[in-house]
Every structure is written in structure tokens, then in C-alpha cells.
C-alpha positions in Angstrom: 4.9 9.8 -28.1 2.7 11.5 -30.3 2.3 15.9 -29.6 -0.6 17.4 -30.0 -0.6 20.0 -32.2 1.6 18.2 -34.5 0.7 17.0 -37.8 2.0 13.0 -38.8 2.5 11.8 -42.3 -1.2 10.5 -42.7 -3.0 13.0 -41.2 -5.1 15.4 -43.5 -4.4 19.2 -44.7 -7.3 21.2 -46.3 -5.8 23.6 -48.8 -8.6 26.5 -49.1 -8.8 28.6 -52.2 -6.0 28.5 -54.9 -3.4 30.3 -56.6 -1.0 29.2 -59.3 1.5 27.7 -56.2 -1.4 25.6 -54.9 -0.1 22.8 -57.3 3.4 23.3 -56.0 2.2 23.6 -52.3 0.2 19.8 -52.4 2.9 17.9 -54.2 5.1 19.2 -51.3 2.7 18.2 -48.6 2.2 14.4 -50.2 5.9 14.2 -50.1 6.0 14.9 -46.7 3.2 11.8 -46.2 0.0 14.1 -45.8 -3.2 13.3 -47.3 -4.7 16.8 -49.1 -8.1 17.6 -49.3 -9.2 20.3 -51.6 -12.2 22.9 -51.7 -12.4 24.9 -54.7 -15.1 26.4 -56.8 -13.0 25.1 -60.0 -13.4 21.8 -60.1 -11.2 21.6 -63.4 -8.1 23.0 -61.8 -5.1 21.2 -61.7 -5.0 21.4 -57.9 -8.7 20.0 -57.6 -7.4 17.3 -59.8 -4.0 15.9 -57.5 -6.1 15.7 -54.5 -6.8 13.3 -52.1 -10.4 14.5 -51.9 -12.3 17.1 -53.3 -14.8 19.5 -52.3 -16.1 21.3 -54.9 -18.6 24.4 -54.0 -19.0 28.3 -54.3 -17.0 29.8 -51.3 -19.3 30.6 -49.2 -21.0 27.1 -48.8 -21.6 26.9 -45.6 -22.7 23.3 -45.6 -20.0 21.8 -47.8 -17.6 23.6 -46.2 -18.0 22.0 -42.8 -18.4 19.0 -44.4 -14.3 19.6 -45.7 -13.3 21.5 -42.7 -14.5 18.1 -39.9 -12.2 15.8 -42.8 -9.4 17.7 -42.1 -7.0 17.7 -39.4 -5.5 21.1 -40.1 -6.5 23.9 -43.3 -4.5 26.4 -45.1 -5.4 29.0 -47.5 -3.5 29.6 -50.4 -5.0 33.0 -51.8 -5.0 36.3 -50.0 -8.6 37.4 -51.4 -10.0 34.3 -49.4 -13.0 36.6 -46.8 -11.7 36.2 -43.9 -15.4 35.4 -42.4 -14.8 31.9 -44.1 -11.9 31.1 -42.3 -13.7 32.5 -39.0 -16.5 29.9 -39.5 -14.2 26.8 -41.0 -12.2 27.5 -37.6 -14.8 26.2 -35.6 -14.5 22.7 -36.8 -10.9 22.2 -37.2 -8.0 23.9 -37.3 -6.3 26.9 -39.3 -3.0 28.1 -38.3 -2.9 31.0 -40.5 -6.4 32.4 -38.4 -7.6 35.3 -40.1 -6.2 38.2 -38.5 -3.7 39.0 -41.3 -6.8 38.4 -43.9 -8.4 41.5 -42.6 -5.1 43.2 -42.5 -4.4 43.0 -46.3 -8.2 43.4 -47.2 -9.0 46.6 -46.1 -6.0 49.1 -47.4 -6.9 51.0 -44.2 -6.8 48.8 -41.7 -3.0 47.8 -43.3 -2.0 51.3 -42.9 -3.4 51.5 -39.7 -1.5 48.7 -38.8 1.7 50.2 -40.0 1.1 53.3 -38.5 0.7 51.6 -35.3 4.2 50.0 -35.6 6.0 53.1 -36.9 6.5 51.7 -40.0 7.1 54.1 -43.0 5.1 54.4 -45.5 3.7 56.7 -48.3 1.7 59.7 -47.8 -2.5 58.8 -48.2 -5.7 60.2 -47.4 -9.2 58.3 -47.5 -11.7 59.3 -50.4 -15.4 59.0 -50.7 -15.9 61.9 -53.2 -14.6 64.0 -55.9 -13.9 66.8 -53.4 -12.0 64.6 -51.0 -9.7 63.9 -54.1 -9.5 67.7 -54.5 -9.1 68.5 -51.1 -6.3 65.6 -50.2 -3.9 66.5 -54.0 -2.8 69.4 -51.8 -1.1 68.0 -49.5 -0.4 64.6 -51.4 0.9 66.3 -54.5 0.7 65.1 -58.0 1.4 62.2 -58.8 -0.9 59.9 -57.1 -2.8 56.9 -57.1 -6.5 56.5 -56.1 -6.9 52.8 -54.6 -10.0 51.3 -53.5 -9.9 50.5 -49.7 -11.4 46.6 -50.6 -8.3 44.7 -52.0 -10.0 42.7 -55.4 -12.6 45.5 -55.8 -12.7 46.4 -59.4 -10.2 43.5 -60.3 -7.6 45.8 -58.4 -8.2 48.5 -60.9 -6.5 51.6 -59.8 -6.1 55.2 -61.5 -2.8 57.4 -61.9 -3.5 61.0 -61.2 -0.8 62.7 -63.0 -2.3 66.4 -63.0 -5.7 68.2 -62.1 -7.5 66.8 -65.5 -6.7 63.5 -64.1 -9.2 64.1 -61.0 -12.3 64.0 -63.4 -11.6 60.6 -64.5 -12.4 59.4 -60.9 -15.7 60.1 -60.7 -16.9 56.4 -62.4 -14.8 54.7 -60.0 -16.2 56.4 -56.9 -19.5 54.9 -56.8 -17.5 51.1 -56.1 -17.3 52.5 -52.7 -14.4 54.1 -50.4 -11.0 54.3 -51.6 -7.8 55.6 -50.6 -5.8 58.5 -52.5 -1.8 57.7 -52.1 1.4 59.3 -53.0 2.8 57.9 -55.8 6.6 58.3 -54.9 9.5 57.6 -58.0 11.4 53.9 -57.2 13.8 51.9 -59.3 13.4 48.6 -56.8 11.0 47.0 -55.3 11.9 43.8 -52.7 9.8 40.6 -51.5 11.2 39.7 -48.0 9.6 35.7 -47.3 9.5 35.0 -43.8 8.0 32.0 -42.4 6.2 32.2 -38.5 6.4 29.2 -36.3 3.4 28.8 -33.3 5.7 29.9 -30.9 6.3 33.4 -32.8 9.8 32.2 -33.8 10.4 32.7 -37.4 13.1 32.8 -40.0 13.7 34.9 -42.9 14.7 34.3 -46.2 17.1 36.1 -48.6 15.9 39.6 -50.0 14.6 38.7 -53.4 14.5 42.3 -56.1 11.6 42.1 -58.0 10.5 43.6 -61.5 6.8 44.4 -61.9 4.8 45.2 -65.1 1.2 46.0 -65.2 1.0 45.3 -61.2 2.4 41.9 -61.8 5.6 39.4 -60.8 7.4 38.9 -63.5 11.1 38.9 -62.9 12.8 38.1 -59.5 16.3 37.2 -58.3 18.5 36.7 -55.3 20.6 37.7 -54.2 19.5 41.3 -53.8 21.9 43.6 -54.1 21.5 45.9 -50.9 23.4 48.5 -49.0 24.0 47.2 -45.3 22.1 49.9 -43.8 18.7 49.3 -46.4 19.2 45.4 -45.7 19.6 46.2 -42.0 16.3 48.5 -42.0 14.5 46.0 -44.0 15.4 43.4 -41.2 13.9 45.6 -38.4 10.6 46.5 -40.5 10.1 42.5 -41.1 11.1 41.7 -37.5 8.4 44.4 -36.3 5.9 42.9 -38.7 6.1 39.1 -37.4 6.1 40.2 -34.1 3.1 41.9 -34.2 1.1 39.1 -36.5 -0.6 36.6 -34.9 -0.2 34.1 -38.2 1.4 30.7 -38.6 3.5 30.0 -41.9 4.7 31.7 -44.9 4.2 35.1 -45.6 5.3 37.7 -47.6 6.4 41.8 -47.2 6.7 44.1 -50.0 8.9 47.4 -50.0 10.3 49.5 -52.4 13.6 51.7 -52.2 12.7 55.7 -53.1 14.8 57.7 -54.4 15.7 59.5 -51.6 17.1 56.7 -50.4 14.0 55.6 -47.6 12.3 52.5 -47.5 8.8 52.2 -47.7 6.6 49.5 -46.9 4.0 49.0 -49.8 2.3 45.8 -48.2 2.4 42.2 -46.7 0.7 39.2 -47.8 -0.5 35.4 -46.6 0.9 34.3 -49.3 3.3 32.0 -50.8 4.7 34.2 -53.6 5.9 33.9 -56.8 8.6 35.6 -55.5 9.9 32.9 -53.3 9.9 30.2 -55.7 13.6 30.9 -56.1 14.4 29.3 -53.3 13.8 26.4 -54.6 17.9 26.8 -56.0 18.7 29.9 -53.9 18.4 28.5 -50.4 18.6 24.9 -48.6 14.6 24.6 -47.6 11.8 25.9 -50.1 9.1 28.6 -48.9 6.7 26.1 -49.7 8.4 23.2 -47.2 9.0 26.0 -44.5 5.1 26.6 -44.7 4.0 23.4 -44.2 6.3 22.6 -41.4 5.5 25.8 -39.6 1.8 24.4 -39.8 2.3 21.0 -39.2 4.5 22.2 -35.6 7.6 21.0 -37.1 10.9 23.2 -35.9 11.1 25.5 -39.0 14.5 25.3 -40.8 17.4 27.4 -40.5 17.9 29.5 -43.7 20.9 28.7 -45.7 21.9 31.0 -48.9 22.7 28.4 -51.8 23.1 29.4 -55.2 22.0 33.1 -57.0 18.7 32.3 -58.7 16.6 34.0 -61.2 12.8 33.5 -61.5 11.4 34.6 -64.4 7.4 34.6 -65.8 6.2 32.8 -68.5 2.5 34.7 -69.5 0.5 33.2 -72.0 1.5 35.4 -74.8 4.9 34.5 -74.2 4.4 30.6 -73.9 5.0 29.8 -78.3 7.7 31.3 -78.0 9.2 30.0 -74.3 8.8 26.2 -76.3 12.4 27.6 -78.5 13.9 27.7 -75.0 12.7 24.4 -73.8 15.3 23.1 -76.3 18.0 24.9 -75.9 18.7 26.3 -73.0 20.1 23.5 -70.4 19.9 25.6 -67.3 16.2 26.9 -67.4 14.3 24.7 -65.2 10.4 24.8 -66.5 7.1 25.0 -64.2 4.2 25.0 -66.2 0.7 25.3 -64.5 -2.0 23.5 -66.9 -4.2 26.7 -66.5 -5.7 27.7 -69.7 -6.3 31.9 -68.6 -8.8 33.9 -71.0 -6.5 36.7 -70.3 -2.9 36.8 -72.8 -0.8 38.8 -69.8 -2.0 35.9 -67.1 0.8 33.5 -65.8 1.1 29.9 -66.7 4.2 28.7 -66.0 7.7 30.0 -65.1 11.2 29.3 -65.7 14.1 29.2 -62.8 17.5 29.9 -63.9 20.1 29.0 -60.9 23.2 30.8 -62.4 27.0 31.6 -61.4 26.0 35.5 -62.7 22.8 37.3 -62.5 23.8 39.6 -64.9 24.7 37.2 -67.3 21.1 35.9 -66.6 19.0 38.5 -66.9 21.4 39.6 -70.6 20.3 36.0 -71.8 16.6 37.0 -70.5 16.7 40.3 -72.3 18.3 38.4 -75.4 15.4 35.7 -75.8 13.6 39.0 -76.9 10.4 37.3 -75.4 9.9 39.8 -72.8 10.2 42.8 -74.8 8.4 44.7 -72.2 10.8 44.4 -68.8 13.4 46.8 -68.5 16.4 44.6 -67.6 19.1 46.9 -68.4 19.2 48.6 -65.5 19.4 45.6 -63.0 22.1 43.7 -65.0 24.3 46.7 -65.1 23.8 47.2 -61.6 24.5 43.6 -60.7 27.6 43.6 -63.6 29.3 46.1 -61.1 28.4 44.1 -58.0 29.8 40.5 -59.4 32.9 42.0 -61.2 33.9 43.7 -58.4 33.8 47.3 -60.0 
């Protein structure tokens, strides 16, 4: 007998917005039987291209995006800068598992913290800024260094300023007049983790392996699991996500961000709707992808139990570094290629990635490090911290 609630191989989902895993996320959904619509405002994306149907039309569309929303049995976003008044109004013709509660969560950088706050979650010191003298004012207490964010996530392309000392403040005054922003502690961390955790209707959820992540310029570039983690940080980070998807009224796969201070606390820098980057490891590392978990979580499929399969390393490929990646395609056996078809005006934008399923992640990231493509990430310090782990130092 058919449930409701539950989506059957030739029913619809409307994926919403895209990302570079949009691609990734439909050709999982057809396998699974499901038709996809798609509404973008690019109708040249490669997304836009492998759907079912297509809905092409600035975001806001009100008309057109009715029209996509009554076609569709069920309608996921795939990008976290998606307003969350859009998903308000598409909900009233169809529904959207993810809702938008966790939208205005990561928006509005105040509303996240207050929702940390709220669930005792650590995080770093911040004060909220509307002028120069609030900056002045809140350094006292915050200390040098520190970053000045604005509140609106995607304001200003995510620009954001390092205050290193009081000549730094001056600089802030062209920002200001983008709107409010939020002044934060900039606390000293050598590792930063994605924990992927998918949410089932029912508030169930499962969690997948702590993946350590390398950033550069505020972006993904390097990420591999497993993590290697003291038993009381994995055990803290555990709690901290558990508190998180108890408290979320969301359906599917989402993401949490902390770092490791020195001191030895964890912090939580921020949690996302999103099907990261991150996570495509999983694809090797564990026995259901982050991508299949979603979908079943929003179809009202049981969500799979979480299996640990083999270390995995996820590393990306940026359009500077794509000539060069093409030597690779040749030679190395193990490297398992993604590559988007986006043609970004920006050189340090994503389009593709590699995934290197490996017996050593320190092996890995040497053979990274030795390609010489990415000149620019720092993998020194993770292989010799993961040479110790696997040798048994």
C-alpha cells in the first residue's frame, strides 16, 4: 500500500537553486527512479541541462515559480543563500522538507549565534557593529585579532576584514555602509572539521564520519577521513551535533563546522543546509553517500545506518589548477575525477575534484603535496600528524 508522505520511483523532485553538487545530487535521484525538475536562473548549467524539466527564471519569480513548485511532488534546495521567503511561498503549493527555518538560521550571523547561545554551544567571543565606534568600543574586550563579518551571509560576496591592530579599525569604515555586521574573535586553530549528519521526519538522524578539512582563501579545498581525533574532542563534537539536530526542525543532509583551538576547546563556527564538498568522501569512505542519505531522508525512506569503509581523501581541482590536473588523469590509477562543466570567470573557483580512496592518508596527502599543483595548501602538517597515527608512533 502506498504511504503518504513517501516519495515512489516516478514521482517528481524540484531541486531549487544550485551548487557545484546539484549535478551529483540529480543523477542520484534518477537512479533511484525520480523524475527532476529544475528552476534555475542559469539556463546553461549543467544541472539545468540533465533535467527532466526546466524552469528557467530570476529567483524571485513568483509566477514561474508556482508554476515548478504545483509540477512537483516534493522540492529541495541545493544552496544555502537560497531567501528563505522563496521557500516560505513555494511551500504553499507543494512540499519542502528542508522548510526554511535553518535558512534564516545561517543567513543572519546573529540569529546563528543566537541560536547557539540558546543551546549552550561554544563559540567565539563577538559583538554586533553598526559604526566605527562600536568597532572601537567592542576591540577591548574582543582583543586583537579579529574579524569584522557582515551579519547578511553573501553580503559583499562574503567579504570580511582581519583587524590585526588599531590601524586596521580605519579600513572598516567603507565596509560599514553595507549594513550591520558583527565583530568576532579571531582565535589561532590548526584544524577545522565538517561533521555531515542526515535528519529523518521523525527527528532520527545518523551521523557520518568526522571529515578534517583544509581551507584557503575561505574555501574547501582538501578533506579526508578519517579524522584523527582525541576521544574526548570526538565525544564533545558528538554532543554539540546531537544538540544541533535536535533542535532543527529540517529534513535531510546538513552540515556543522568546528574548529579545534589551541587551548584545546571546540568551537562551533557554523552549520549549513547543505550537501558539502566535504562529504563527497563518502562516496569511498562510508557504505551510503551524503547525497543518497539526503534524498532518502526526503523521500520518507528509513535513512541508512552509517558504515566506515575505506580512508578517503577529497581533494579540489580550481581552475588554475585544471592544465595541470590533465598530467594526473594519466597517471595516477587511484584518483577518481569529478569534473563540473562550469566554465567560472574567477581562476581560484572549483570545477572539478579528485577522490583518492587510499590504504594511507599520509601517503596521500605526500603524493598531493608532490604533484606541486597545490603549491598553496600546507600539507605538511596533517601528513606528519597522520604518519604517527597510521604507523603506530
Amino acid at each position: 500500500m502506498a504511504k503518504a508522505n513517501v516519495l515512489y520511483p516516478g514521482q517528481t523532485i524540484g531541486i531549487l537553486g544550485e551548487s557545484n553538487s546539484t549535478p551529483i545530487l540529480l543523477m542520484t535521484a534518477k537512479k533511484m527512479g525520480f523524475n527532476i525538475g529544475m528552476y534555475s536562473s542559469n539556463e546553461d548549467s549543467k544541472a539545468v541541462q540533465l533535467a527532466d524539466y526546466k524552469y528557467i527564471g530570476p529567483i524571485d519569480d513568483k509566477q514561474t515559480l508556482k508554476m515548478f513548485a504545483e509540477r512537483c511532488d516534493v522540492v529541495v534546495y541545493d544552496n544555502d543563500l537560497i531567501d528563505s521567503e522563496v521557500v516560505r511561498y513555494i511551500s504553499q503549493f507543494t512540499a519542502v522538507p528542508q522548510k526554511d527555518g535553518l535558512l534564516d538560521i545561517v543567513q543572519d550571523r546573529l540569529i546563528e549565534r543566537s541560536f547557539f547561545e540558546t543551546l549552550n554551544i561554544n563559540m567565539v567571543p563577538y559583538s554586533t557593529i553598526v559604526t566605527l565606534e562600536d568597532i572601537y568600543q567592542a576591540i577591548n574586550s574582543i582583543g586583537y585579532p579579529a574579524i569584522l563579518k557582515p551579519i547578511q551571509r553573501g553580503l559583499l560576496d562574503g567579504k570580511e576584514l582581519l583587524i590585526k591592530n588599531q590601524a586596521d579599525i580605519v579600513l572598516a569604515s567603507g565596509f560599514l555602509d553595507a549594513g550591520t555586521y558583527i565583530l568576532e574573535s579571531y582565535v589561532e586553530h590548526d584544524i577545522d572539521y565538517s561533521v555531515i549528519v542526515t535528519r529523518a521526519a521523525d527527528g532520527s538522524h545518523q551521523m557520518f564520519p568526522v571529515v578534517e578539512v583544509i581551507y584557503h582563501d575561505n574555501q574547501l579545498m582538501t578533506a579526508f577521513t578519517p579524522a584523527k581525533l582525541d576521544p574526548s574532542v570526538a565525544k564533545e563534537m558528538e554532543r554539540i551535533t546531537n544538540e544541533i539536530t535536535t533542535n532543527l526542525d529540517y529534513v535531510g543532509t546538513f552540515e556543522v563546522n568546528l574548529f579545534l583551538a589551541k587551548s584545546g576547546s571546540i568551537y562551533v563556527s557554523r552549520v549549513a543546509p547543505l550537501l558539502s564538498p566535504a562529504g563527497f568522501v563518502f562516496d569511498y569512505a562510508t557504505n551510503v553517500t551524503e547525497f543518497e542519505q539526503h534524498l532518502r531522508a526526503i523521500a520518507g525512506l528509513p535513512i541508512s545506518k552509517v558504515f566506515q569503509g575505506i580512508s578517503t581523501v577529497y581533494q579540489t581541482i580550481r581552475q588554475k589548477d585544471y592544465q595541470r590536473v590533465k598530467t594526473q588523469w594519466l597517471i595516477k590509477e587511484n584518483w577518481h575525477f569529478t569534473i563540473y562543466g562550469n566554465q567560472p570567470a574567477d581562476d581560484g573557483k572549483p570545477v572539478g575534484n579528485v577522490l583518492i580512496p587510499t590504504e594511507s592518508l599520509s601517503d596521500t596527502l605526500m603524493q598531493l603535496e608532490a604533484t606541486g599543483i597545490w603549491a598553496d595548501i600546507d600539507y605538511k602538517a596533517k601528513y606528519q600528524q597522520n604518519d604517527h597515527e597510521e604507523h603506530g608512533h
